[in-house]
N, C-alpha and C positions, 0 to 999 in steps of 0.2 A: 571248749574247755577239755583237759588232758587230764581225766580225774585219774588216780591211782590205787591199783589193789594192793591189799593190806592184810599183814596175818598180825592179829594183836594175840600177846601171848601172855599167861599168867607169869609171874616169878616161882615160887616155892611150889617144889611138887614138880614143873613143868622143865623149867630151866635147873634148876639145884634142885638137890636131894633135902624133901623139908624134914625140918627140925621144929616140931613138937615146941620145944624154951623159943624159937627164932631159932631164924639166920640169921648174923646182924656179925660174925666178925670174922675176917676175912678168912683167916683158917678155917673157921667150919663151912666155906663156902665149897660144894664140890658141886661141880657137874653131874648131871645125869647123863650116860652113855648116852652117846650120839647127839648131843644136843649142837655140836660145832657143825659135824655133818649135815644134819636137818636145817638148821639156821643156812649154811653154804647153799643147799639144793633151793630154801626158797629165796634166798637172796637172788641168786641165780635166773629165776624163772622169773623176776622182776616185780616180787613181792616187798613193799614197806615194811620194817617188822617192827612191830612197835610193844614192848612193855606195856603192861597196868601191872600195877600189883599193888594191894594191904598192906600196909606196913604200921601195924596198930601198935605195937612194941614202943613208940613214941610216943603215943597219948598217952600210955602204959608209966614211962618213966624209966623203959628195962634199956633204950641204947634214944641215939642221936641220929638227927635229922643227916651229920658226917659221916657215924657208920655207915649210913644206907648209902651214901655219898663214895664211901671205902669198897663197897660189896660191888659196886654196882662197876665203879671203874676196875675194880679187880676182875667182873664179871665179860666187861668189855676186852678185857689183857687175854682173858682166856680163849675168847669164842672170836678174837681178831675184830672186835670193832662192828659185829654185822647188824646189831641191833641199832636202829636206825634213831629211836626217841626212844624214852623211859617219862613215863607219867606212874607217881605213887601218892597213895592217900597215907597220910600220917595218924589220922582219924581210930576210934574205935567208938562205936553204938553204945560207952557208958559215959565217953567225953560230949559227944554229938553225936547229930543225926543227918552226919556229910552226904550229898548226892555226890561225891568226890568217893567215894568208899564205895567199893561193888558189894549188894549187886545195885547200887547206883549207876547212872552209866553217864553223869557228868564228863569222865579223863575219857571215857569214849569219844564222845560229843568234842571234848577237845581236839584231841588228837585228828578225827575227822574233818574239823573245818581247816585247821592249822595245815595238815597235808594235802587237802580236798583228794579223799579217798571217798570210792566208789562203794558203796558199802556191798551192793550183788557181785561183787566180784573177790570180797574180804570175808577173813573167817577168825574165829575166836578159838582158841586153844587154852584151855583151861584143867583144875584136876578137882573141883569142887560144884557145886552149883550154884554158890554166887558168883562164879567166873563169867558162867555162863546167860544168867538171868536178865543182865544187860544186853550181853548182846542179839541175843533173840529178840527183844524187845525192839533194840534196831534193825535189825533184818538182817545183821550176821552169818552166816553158817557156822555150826559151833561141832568140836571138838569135844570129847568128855577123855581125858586123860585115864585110867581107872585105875585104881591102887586098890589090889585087894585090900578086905576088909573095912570097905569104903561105900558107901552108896553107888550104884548106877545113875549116871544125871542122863535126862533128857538131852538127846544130839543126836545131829545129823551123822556123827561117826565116833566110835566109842574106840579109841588107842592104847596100846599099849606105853607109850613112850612118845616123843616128841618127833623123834623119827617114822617114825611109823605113820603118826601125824603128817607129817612132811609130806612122806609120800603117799597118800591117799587124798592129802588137798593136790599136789601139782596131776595125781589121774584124775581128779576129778574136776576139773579148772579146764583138763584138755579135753573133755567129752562135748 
């Protein structure tokens, strides 16, 4: 069997610059520096890259299952298509109580049987600590993204930016 390493990566915060109201319409959707770069280096090195992200703004009432639908292919337009699958939970913890919803780690579990990815050789890139919750749980190596003014999360490697990410998973992939 030809399992596959994989870097699951948050949305907001990680890939775009978060917004506080949401992200949810295509103009407010901006990149974060370097984020094409880092995606390219780990495409490259033969990394799955697979989205999870929250997208509680739906249970909320504030945008549509389309918007994210909109962000998400505009998201693709941007960064050339490298994000390989996009799994999001619609969910927020006042509508239900989703294992779909991190730090559930249900769209993980998906994601993993769907591409049968190796999980010791995958890493999680997140900017929160419920990014991260699941994936330690599954044996991950995780990424803590840090935005001042923000908690420090527990992780194997604390980044500045996505890039930065990048390249500290592909040195340490190579040891």
């Amino acid at each position: 069997m030809n399992m596959k390493k994989c870097v699951f990566l948050d949305r907001d915060g990680v890939i775009n610059i978060d917004d506080v109201n949401y992200t949810y319409k295509v103009e407010q959707f901006v990149l974060v520096a370097g984020v094409k770069e880092a995606l390219q280096l780990l495409h490259d090195k033969g990394y799955l890259l697979v989205l999870i992200t929250n997208q509680s703004g739906i249970a909320k009432g504030i945008y549509t299952h389309e918007d994210v639908t909109k962000c998400h292919d505009y998201m693709h337009e941007l960064t050339g298509s490298l994000i390989d699958d996009i799994y999001y939970s619609p969910y927020h913890q006042t509508t239900t109580n989703s294992l779909g919803r991190k730090p559930g780690s249900l769209l993980f579990e998906k994601a993993i049987a769907k591409h049968d990815i190796d999980i010791s050789q995958s890493y999680m890139v997140g900017d929160r600590g419920r990014d991260l919750v699941p994936a330690r749980k599954l044996g991950l190596k995780t990424v803590h993204i840090h935005e001042e003014g923000h908690p420090v999360e527990q992780a194997d490697y604390i980044a500045k930016d996505l890039l930065d990410a990048a390249r500290w998973i592909v040195r340490e992939s190579s040891k």
